[in-house]
CHARMM-style PDB file with segment names, atoms N, HN, CA, C and O in Angstrom:
ATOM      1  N   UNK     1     -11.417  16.642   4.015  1.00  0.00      PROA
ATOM      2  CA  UNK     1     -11.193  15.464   4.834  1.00  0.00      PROA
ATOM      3  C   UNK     1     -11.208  14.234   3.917  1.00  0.00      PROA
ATOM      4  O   UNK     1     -12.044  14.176   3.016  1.00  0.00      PROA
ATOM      5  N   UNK     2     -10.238  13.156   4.123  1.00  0.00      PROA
ATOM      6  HN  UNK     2      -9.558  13.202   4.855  1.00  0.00      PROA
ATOM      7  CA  UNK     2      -9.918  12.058   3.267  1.00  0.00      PROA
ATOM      8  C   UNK     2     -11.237  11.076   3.480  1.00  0.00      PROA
ATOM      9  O   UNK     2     -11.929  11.271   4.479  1.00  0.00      PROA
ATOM     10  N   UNK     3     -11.590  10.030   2.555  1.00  0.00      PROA
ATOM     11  HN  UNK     3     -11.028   9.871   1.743  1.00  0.00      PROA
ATOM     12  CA  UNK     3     -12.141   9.560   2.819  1.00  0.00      PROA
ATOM     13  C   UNK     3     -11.406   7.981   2.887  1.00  0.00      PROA
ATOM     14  O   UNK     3     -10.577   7.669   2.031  1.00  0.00      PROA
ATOM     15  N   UNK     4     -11.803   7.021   3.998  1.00  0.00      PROA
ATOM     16  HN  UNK     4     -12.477   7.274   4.693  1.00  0.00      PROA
ATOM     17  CA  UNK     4     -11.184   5.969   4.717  1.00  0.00      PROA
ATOM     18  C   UNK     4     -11.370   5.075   3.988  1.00  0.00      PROA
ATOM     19  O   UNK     4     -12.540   5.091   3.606  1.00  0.00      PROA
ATOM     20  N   UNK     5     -10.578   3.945   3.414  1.00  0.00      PROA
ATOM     21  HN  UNK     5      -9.627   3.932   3.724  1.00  0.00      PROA
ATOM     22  CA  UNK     5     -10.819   2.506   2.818  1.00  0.00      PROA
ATOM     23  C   UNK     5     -10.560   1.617   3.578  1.00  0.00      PROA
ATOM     24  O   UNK     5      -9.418   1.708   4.027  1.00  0.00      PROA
ATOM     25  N   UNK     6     -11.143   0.758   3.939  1.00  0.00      PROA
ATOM     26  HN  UNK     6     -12.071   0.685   3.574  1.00  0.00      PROA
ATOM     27  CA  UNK     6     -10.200  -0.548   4.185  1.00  0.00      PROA
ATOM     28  C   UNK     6     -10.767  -1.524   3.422  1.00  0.00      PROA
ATOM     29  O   UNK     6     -11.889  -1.908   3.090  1.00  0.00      PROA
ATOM     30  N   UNK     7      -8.740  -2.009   3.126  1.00  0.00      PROA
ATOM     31  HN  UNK     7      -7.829  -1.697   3.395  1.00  0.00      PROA
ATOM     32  CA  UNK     7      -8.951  -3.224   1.910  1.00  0.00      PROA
ATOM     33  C   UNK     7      -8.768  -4.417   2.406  1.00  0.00      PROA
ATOM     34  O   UNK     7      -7.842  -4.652   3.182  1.00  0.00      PROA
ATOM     35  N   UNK     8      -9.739  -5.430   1.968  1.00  0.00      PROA
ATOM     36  HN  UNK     8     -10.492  -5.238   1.338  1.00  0.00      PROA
ATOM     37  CA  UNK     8      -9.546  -6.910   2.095  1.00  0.00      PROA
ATOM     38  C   UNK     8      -9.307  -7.794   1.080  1.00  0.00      PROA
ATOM     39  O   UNK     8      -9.965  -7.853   0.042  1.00  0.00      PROA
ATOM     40  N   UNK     9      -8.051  -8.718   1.465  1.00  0.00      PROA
ATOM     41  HN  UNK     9      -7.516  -8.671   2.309  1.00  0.00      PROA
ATOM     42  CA  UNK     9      -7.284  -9.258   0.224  1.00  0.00      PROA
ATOM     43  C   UNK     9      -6.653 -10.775   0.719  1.00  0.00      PROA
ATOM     44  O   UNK     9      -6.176 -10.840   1.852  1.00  0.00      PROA
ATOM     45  N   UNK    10      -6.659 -11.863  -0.062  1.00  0.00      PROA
ATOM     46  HN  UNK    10      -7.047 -11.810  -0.982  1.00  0.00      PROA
ATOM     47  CA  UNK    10      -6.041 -13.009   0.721  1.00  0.00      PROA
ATOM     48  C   UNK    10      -4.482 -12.346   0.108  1.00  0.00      PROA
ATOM     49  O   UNK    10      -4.229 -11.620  -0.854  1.00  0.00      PROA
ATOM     50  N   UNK    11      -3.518 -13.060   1.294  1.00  0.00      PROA
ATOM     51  HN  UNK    11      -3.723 -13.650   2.075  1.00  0.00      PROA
ATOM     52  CA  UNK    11      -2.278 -12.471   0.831  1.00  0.00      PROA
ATOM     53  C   UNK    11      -1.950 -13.104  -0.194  1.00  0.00      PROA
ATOM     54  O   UNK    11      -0.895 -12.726  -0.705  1.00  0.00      PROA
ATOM     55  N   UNK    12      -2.626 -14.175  -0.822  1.00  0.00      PROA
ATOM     56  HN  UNK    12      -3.482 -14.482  -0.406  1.00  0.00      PROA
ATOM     57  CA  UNK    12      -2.100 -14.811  -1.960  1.00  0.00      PROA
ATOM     58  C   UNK    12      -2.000 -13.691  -2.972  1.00  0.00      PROA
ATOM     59  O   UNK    12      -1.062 -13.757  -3.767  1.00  0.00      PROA
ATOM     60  N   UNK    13      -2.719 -12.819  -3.040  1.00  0.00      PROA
ATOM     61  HN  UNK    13      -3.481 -12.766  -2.394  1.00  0.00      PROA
ATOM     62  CA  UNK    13      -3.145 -11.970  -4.011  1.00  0.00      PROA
ATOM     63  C   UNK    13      -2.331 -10.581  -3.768  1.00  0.00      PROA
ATOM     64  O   UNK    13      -2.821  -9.697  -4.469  1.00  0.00      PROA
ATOM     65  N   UNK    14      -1.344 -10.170  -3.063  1.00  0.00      PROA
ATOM     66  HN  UNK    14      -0.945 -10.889  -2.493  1.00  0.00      PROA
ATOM     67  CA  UNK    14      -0.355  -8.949  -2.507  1.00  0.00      PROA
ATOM     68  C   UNK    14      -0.389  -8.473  -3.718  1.00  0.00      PROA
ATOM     69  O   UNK    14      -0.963  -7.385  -3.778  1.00  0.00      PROA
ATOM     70  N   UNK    15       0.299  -9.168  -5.426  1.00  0.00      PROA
ATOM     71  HN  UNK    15       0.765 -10.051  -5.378  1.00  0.00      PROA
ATOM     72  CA  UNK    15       0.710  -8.755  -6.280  1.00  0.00      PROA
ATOM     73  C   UNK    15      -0.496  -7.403  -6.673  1.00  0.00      PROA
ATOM     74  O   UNK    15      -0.243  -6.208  -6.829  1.00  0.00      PROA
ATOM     75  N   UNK    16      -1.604  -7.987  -6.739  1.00  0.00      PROA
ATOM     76  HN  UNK    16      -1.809  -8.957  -6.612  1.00  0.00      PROA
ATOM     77  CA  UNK    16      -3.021  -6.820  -6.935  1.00  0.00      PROA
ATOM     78  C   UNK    16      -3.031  -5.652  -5.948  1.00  0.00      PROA
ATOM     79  O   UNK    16      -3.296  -4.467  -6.149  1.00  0.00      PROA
ATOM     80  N   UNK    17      -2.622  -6.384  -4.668  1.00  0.00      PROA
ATOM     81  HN  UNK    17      -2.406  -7.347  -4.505  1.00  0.00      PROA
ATOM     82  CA  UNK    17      -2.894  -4.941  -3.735  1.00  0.00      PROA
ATOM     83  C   UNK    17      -1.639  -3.968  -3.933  1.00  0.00      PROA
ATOM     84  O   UNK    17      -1.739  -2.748  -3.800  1.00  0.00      PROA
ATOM     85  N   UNK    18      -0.517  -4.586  -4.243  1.00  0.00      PROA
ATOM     86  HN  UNK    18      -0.436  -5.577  -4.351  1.00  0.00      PROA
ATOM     87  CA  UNK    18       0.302  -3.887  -4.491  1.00  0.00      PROA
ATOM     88  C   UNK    18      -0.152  -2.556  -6.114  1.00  0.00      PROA
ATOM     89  O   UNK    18       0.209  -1.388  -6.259  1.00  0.00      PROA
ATOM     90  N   UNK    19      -1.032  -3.441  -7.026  1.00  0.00      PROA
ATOM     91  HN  UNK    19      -1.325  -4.390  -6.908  1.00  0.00      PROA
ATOM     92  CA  UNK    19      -1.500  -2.631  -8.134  1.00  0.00      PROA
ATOM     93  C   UNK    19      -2.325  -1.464  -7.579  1.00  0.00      PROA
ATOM     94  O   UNK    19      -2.137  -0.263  -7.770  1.00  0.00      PROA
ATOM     95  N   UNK    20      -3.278  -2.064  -6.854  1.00  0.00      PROA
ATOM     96  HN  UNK    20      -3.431  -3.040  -6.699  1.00  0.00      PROA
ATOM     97  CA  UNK    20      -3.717  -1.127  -6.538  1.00  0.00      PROA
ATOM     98  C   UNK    20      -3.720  -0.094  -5.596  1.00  0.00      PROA
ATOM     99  O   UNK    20      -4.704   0.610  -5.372  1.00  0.00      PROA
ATOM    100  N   UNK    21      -2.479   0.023  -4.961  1.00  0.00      PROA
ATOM    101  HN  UNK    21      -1.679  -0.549  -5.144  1.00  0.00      PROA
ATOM    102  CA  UNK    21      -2.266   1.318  -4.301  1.00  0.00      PROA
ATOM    103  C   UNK    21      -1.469   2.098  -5.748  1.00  0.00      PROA
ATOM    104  O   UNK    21      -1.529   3.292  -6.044  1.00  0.00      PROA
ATOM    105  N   UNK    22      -1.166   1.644  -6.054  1.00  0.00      PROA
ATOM    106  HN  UNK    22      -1.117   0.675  -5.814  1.00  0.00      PROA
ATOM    107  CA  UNK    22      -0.274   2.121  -7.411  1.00  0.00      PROA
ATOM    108  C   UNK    22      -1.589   3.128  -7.930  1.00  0.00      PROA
ATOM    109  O   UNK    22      -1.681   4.356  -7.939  1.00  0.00      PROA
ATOM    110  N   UNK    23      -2.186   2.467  -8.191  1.00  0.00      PROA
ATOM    111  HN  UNK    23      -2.111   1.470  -8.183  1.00  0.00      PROA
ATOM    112  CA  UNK    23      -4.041   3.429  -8.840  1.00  0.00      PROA
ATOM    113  C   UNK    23      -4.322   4.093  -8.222  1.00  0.00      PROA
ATOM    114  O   UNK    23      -4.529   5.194  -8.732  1.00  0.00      PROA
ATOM    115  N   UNK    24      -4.558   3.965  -6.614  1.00  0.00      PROA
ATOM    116  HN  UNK    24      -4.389   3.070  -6.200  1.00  0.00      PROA
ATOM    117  CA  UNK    24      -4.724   4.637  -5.730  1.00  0.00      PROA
ATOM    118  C   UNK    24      -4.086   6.219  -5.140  1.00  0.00      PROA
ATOM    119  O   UNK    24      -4.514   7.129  -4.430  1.00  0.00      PROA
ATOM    120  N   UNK    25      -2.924   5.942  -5.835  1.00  0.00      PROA
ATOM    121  HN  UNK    25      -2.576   5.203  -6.411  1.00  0.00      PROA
ATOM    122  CA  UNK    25      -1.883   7.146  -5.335  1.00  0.00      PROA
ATOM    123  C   UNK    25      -2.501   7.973  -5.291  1.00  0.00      PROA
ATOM    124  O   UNK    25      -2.824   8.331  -4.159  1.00  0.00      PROA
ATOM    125  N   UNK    26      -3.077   8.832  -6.577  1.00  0.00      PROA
ATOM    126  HN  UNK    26      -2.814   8.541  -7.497  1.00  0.00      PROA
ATOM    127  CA  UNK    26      -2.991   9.959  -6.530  1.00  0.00      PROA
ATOM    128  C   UNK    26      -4.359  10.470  -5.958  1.00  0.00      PROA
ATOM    129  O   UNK    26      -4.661  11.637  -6.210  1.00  0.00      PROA
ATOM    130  N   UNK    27      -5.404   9.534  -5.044  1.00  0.00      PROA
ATOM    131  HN  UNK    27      -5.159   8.586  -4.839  1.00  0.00      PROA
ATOM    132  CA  UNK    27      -6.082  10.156  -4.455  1.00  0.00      PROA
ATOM    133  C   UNK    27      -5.468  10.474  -2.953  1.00  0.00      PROA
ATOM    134  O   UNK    27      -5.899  11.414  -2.286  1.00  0.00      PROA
ATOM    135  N   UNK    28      -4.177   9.393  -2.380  1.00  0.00      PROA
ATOM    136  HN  UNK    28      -3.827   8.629  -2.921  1.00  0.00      PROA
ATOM    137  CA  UNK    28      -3.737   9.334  -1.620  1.00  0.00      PROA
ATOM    138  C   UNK    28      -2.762  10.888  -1.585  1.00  0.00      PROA
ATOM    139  O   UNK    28      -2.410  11.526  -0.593  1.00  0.00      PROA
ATOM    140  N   UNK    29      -2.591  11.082  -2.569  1.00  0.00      PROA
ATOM    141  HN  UNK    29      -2.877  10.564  -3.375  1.00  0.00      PROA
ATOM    142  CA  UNK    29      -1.121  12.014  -2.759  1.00  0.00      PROA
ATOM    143  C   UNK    29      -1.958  13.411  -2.230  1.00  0.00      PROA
ATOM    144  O   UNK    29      -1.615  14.215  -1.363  1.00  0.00      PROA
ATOM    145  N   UNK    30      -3.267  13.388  -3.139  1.00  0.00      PROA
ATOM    146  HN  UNK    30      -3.545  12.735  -3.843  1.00  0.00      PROA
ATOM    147  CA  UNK    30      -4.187  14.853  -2.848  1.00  0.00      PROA
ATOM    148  C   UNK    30      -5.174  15.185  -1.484  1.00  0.00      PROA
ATOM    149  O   UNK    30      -5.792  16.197  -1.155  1.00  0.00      PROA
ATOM    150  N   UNK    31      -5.062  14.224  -1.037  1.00  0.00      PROA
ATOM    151  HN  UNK    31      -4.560  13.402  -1.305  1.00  0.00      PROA
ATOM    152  CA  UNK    31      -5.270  14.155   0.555  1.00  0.00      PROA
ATOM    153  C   UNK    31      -7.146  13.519   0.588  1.00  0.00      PROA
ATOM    154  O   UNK    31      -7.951  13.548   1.519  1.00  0.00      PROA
ATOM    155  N   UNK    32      -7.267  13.112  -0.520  1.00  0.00      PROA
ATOM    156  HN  UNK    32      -6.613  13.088  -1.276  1.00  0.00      PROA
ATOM    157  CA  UNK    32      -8.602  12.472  -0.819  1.00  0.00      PROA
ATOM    158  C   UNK    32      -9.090  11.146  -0.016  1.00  0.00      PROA
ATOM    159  O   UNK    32     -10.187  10.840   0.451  1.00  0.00      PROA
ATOM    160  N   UNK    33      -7.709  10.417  -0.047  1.00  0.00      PROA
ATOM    161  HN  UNK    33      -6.818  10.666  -0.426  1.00  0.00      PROA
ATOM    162  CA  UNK    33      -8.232   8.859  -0.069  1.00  0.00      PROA
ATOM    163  C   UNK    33      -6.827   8.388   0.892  1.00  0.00      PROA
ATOM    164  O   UNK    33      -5.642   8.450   0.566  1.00  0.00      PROA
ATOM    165  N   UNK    34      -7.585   7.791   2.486  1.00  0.00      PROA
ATOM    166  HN  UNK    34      -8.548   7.741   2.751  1.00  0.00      PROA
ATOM    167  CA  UNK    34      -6.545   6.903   2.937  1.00  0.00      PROA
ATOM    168  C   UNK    34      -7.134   5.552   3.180  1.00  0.00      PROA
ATOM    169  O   UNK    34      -8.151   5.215   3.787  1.00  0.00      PROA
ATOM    170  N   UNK    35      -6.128   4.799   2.476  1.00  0.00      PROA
ATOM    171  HN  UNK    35      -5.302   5.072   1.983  1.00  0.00      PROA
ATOM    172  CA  UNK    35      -6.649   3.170   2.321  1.00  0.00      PROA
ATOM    173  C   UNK    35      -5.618   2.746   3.720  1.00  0.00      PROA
ATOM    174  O   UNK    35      -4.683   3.261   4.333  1.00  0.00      PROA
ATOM    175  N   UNK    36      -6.403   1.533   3.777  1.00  0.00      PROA
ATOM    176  HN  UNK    36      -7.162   1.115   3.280  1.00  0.00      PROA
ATOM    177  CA  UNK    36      -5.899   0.891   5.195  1.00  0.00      PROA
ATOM    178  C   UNK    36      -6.004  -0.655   5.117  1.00  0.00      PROA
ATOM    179  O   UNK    36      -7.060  -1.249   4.900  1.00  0.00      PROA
ATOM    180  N   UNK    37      -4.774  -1.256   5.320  1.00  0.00      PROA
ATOM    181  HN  UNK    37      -3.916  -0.774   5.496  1.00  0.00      PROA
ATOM    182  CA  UNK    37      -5.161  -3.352   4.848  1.00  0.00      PROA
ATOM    183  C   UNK    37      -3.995  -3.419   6.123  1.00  0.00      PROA
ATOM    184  O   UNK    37      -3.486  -2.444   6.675  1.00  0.00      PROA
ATOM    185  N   UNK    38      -3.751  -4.773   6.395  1.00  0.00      PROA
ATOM    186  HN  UNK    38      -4.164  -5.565   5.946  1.00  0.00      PROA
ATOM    187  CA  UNK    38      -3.516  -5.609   7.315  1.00  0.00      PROA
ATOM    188  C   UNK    38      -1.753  -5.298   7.916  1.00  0.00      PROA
ATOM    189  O   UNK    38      -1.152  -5.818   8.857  1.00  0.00      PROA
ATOM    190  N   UNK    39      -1.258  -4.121   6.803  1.00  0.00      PROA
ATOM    191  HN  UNK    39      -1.746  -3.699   6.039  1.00  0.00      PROA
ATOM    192  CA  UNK    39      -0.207  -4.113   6.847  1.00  0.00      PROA
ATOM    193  C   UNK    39       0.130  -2.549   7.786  1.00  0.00      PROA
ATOM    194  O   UNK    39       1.183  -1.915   7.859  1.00  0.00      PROA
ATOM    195  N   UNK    40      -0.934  -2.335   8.287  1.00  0.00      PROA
ATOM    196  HN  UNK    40      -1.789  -2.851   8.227  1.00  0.00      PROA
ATOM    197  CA  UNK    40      -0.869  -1.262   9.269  1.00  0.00      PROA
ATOM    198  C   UNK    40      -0.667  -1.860  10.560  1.00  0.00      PROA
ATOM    199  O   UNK    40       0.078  -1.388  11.420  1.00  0.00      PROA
ATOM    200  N   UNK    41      -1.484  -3.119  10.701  1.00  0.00      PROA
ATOM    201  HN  UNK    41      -2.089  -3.502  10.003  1.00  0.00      PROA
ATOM    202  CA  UNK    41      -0.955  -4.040  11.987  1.00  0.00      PROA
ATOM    203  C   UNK    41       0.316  -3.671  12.637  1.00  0.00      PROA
ATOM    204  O   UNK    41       1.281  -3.839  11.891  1.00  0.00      PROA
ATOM    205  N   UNK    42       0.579  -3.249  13.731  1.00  0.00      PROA
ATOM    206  HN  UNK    42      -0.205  -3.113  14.336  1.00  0.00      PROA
ATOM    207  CA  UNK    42       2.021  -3.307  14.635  1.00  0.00      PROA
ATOM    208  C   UNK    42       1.756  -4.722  15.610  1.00  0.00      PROA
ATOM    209  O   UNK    42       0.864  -5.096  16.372  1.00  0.00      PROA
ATOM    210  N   UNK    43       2.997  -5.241  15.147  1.00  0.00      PROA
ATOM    211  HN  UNK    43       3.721  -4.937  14.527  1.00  0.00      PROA
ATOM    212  CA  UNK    43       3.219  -6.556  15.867  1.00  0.00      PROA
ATOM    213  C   UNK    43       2.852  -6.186  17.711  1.00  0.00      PROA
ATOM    214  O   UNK    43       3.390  -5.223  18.258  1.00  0.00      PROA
ATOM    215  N   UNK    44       2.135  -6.875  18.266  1.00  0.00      PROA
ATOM    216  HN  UNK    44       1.699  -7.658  17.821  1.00  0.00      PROA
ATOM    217  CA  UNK    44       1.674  -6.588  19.656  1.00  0.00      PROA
ATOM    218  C   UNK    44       0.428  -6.392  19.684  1.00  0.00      PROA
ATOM    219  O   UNK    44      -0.171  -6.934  20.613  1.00  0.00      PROA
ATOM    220  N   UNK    45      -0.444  -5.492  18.609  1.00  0.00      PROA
ATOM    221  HN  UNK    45       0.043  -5.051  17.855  1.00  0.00      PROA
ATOM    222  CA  UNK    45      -1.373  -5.002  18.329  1.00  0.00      PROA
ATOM    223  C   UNK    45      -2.492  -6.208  18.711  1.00  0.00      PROA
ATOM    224  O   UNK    45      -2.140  -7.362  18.464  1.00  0.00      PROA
ATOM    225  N   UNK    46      -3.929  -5.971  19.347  1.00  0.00      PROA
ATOM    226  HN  UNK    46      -4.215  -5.033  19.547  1.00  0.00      PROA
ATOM    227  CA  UNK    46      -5.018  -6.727  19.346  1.00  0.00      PROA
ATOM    228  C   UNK    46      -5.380  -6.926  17.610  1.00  0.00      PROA
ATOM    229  O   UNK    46      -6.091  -6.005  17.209  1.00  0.00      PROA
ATOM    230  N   UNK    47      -5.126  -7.647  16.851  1.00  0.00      PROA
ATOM    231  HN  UNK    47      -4.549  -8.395  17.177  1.00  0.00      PROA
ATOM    232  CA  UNK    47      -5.338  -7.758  15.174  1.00  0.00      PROA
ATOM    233  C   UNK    47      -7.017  -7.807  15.233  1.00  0.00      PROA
ATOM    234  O   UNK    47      -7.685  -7.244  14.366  1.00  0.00      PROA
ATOM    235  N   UNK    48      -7.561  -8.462  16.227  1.00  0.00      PROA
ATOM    236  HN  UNK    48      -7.018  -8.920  16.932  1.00  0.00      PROA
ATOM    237  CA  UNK    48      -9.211  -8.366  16.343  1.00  0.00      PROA
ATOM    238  C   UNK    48      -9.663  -6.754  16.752  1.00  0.00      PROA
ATOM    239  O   UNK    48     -10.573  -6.219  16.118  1.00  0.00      PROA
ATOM    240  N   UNK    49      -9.109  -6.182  17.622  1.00  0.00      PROA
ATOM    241  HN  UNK    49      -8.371  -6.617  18.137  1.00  0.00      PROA
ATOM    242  CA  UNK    49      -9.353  -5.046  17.916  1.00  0.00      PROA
ATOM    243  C   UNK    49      -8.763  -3.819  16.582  1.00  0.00      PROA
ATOM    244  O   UNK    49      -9.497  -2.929  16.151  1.00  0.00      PROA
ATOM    245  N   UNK    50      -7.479  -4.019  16.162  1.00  0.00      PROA
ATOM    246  HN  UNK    50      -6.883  -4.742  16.512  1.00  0.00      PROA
ATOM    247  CA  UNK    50      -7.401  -3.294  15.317  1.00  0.00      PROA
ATOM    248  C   UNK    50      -8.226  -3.152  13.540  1.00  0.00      PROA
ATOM    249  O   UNK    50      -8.330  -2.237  12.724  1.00  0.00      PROA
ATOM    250  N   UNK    51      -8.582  -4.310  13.580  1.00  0.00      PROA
ATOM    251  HN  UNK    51      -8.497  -5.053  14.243  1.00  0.00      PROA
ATOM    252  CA  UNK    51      -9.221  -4.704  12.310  1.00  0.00      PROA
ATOM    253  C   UNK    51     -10.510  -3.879  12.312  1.00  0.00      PROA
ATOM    254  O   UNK    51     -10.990  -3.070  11.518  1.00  0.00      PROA
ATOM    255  N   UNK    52     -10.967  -4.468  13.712  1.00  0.00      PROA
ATOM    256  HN  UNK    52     -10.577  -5.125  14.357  1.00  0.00      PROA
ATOM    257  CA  UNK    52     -12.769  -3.690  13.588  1.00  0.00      PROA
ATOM    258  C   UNK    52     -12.892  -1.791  13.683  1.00  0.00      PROA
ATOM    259  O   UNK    52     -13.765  -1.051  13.230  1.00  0.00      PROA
ATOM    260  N   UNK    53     -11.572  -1.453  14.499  1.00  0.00      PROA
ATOM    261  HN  UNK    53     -10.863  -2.054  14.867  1.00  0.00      PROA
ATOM    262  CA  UNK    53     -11.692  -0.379  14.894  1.00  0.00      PROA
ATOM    263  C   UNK    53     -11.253   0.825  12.964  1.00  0.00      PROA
ATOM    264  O   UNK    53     -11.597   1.917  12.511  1.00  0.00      PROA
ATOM    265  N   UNK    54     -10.655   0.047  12.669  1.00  0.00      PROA
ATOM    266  HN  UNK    54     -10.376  -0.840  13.037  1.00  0.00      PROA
ATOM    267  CA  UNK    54     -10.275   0.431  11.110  1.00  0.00      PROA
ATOM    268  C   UNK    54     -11.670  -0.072  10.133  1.00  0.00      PROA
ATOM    269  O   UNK    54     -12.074   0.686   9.250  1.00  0.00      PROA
ATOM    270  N   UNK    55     -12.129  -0.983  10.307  1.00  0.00      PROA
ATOM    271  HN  UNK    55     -11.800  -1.598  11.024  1.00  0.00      PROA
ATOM    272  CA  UNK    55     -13.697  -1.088   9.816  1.00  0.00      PROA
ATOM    273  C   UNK    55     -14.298   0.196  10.080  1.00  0.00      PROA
ATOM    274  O   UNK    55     -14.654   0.963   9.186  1.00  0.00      PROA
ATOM    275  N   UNK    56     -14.426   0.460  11.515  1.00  0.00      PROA
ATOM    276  HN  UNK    56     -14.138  -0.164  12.242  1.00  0.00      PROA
ATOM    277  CA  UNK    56     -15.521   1.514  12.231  1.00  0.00      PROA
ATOM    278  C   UNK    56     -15.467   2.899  11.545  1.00  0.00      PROA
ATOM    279  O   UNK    56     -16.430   3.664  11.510  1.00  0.00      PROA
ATOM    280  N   UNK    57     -14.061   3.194  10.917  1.00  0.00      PROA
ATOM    281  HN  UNK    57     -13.278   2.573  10.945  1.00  0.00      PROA
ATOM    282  CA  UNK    57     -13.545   4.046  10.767  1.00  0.00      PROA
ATOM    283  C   UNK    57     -13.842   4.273   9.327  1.00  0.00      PROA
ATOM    284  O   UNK    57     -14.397   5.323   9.002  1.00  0.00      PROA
ATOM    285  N   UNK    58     -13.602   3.605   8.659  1.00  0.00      PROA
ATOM    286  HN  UNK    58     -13.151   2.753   8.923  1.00  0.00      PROA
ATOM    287  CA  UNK    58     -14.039   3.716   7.293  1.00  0.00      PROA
ATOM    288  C   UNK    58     -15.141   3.698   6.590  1.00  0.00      PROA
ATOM    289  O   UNK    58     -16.089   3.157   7.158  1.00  0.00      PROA
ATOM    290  N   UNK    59     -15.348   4.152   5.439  1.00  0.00      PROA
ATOM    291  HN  UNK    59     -14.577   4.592   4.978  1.00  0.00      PROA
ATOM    292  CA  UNK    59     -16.613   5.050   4.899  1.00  0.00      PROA
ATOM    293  C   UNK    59     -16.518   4.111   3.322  1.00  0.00      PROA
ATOM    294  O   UNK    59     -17.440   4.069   2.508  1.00  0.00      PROA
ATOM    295  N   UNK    60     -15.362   3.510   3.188  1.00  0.00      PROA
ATOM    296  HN  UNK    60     -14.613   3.544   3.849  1.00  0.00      PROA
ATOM    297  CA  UNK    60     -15.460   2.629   1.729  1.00  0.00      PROA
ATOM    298  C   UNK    60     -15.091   0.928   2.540  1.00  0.00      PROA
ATOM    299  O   UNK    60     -14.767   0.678   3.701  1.00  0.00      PROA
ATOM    300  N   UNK    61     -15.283   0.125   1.508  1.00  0.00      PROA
ATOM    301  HN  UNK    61     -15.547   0.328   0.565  1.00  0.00      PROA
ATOM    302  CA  UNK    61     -14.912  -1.022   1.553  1.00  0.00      PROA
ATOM    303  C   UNK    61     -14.511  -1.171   0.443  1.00  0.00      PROA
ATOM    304  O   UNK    61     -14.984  -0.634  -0.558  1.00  0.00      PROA
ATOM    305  N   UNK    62     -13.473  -2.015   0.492  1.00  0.00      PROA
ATOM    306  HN  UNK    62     -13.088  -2.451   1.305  1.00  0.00      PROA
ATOM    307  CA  UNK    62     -12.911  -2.304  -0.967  1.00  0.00      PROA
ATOM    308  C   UNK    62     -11.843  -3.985  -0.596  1.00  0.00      PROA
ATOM    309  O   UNK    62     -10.906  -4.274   0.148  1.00  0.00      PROA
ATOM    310  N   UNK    63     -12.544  -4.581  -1.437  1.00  0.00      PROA
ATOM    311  HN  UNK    63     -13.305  -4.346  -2.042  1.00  0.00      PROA
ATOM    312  CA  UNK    63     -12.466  -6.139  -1.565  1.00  0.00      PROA
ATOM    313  C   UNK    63     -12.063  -7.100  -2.713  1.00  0.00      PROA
ATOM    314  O   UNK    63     -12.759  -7.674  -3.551  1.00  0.00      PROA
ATOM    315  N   UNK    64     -10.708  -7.099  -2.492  1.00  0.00      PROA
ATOM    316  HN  UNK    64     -10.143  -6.633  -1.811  1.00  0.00      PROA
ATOM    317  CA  UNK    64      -9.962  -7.544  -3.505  1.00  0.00      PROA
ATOM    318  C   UNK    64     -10.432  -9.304  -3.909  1.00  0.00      PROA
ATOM    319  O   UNK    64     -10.012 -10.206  -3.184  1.00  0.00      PROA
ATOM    320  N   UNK    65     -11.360  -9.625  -5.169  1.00  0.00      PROA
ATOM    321  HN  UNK    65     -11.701  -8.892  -5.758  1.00  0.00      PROA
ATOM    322  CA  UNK    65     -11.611 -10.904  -4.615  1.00  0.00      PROA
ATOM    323  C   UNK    65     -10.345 -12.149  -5.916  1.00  0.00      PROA
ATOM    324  O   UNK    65      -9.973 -11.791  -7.033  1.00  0.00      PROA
ATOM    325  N   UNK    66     -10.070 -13.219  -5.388  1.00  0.00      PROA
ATOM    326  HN  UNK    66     -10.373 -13.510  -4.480  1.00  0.00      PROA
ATOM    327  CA  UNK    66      -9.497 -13.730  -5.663  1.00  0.00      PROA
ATOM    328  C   UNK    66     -10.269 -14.905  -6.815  1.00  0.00      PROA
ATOM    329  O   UNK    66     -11.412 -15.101  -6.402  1.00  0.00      PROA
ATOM    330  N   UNK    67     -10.030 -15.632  -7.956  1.00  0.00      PROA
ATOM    331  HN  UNK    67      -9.101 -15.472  -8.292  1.00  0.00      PROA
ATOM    332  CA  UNK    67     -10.734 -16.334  -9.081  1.00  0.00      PROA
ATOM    333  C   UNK    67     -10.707 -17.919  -8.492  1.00  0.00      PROA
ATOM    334  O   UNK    67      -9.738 -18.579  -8.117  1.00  0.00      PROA
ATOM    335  N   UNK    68     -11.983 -18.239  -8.548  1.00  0.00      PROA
ATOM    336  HN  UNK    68     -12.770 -17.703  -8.853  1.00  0.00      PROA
ATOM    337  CA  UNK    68     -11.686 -19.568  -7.917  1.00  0.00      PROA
ATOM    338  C   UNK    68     -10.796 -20.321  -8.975  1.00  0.00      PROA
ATOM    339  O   UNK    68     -10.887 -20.147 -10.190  1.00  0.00      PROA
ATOM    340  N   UNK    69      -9.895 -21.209  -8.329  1.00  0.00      PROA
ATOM    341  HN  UNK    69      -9.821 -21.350  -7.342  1.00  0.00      PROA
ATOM    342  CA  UNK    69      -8.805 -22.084  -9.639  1.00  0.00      PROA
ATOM    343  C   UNK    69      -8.930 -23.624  -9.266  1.00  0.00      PROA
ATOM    344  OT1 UNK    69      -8.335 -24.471  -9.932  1.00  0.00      PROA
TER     345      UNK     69
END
C-alpha cells in the first residue's frame, strides 16, 4: 500500500514542484508513494473540503518552503 503525501507550495514556486515530482517518480512508478497538491482540485470541488479531506488522508507532509527575498 502507497504511502500518501500532500504537498504544500506557493505557486510562485511550481518550477520546484514540478522538480520534485520529477524525484518523486520512481516511488510513484513502484506503487510506493502517491503525492497529492492543489492540482488534483476539480473545478466545482469544495477546495476547503477537498484540501482537509487529502490532509486526513495522508501519512507524509511535505512543504515546499519558499526563501524570503
Amino acid at each position: 500500500m502507497p504511502n500518501n503525501a500532500f504537498i504544500s507550495y506557493a505557486h510562485a514556486d511550481e518550477k520546484h514542484l514540478e522538480r520534485l515530482h520529477k524525484h518523486l517518480a520512481m516511488l510513484r512508478r513502484d506503487g510506493r508513494l502517491q503525492a497529492w497538491s492543489d492540482h488534483a482540485i476539480i473545478p466545482g470541488d469544495n477546495v476547503g473540503q477537498t484540501i482537509s479531506a487529502a490532509l486526513d488522508q495522508s501519512s507524509l507532509f511535505i512543504a515546499l518552503v519558499s526563501p524570503i527575498t
